[in-house]
C-alpha positions in Angstrom: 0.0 0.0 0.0 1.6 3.8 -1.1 1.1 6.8 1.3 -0.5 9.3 -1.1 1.6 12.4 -0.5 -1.3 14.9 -1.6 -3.1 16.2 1.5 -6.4 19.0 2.0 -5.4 22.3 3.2 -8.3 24.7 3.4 -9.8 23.9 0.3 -6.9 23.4 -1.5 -5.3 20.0 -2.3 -1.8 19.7 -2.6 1.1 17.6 -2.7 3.9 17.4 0.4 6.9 16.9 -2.3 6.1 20.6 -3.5 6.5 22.8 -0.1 6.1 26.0 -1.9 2.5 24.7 -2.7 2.0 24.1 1.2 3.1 27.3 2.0 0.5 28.6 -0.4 -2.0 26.9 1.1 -1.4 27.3 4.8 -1.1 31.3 4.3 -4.5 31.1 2.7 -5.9 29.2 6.0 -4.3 32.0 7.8 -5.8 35.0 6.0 -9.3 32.9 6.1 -8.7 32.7 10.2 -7.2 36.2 10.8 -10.0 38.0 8.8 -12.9 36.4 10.9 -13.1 32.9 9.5 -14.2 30.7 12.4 -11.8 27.8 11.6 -10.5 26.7 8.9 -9.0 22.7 9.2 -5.9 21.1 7.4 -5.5 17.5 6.8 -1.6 16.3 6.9 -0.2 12.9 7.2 -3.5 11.3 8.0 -4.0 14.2 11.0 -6.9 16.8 10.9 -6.1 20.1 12.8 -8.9 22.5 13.3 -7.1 25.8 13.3 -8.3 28.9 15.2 -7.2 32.0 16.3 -6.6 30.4 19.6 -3.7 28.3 18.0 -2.5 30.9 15.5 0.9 30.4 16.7 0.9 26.7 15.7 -0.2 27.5 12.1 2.7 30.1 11.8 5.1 27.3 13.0 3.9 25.0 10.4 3.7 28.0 8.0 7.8 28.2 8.9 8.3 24.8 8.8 6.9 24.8 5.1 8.7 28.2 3.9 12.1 26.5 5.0 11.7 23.6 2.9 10.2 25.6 0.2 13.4 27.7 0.3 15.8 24.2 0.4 13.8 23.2 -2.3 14.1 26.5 -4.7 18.0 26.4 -4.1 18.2 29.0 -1.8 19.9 29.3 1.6 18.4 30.3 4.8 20.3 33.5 6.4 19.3 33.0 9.9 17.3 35.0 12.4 18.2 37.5 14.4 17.8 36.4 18.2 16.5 39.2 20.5 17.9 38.6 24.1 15.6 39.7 27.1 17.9 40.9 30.4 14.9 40.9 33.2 
């Protein structure tokens, strides 16, 4: 048995082995949740995640996740982020 690698996002269905595609996707669940949409639910790896904007931060870390490989992917190389440090 094969593990299909094209999954639901939003209403969008697209394949894992094109990242780029993903991020597509998952910024378009985003806008659909920051602009009022109630929820909006992805389907990955056999998972289905209900997001909200009580777990907004989880959909930007997938959203991260994605543009990371979507940048390996294109050829380009990731810079780094600047780190803040917090002296209390």
């Amino acid at each position: 048995m094969s593990v299909s690698s094209m999954v639901q996002i939003g209403n969008d269905t697209v394949d894992l082995n094109k990242p780029c595609d993903v991020v597509t996707a998952l910024r378009k669940v985003k806008l659909s949740v920051v602009t009022g949409g109630i929820a909006q639910t992805v389907r990955l790896d056999g998972e289905e995640v209900t997001f909200t904007k009580a777990n907004l931060t989880a959909l930007n870390a997938l959203i991260a996740e994605y543009e990371t490989a979507c940048a390996r992917a294109s050829g380009k190389t990731s810079r780094g982020r600047a780190r803040r440090a917090r002296w209390g």
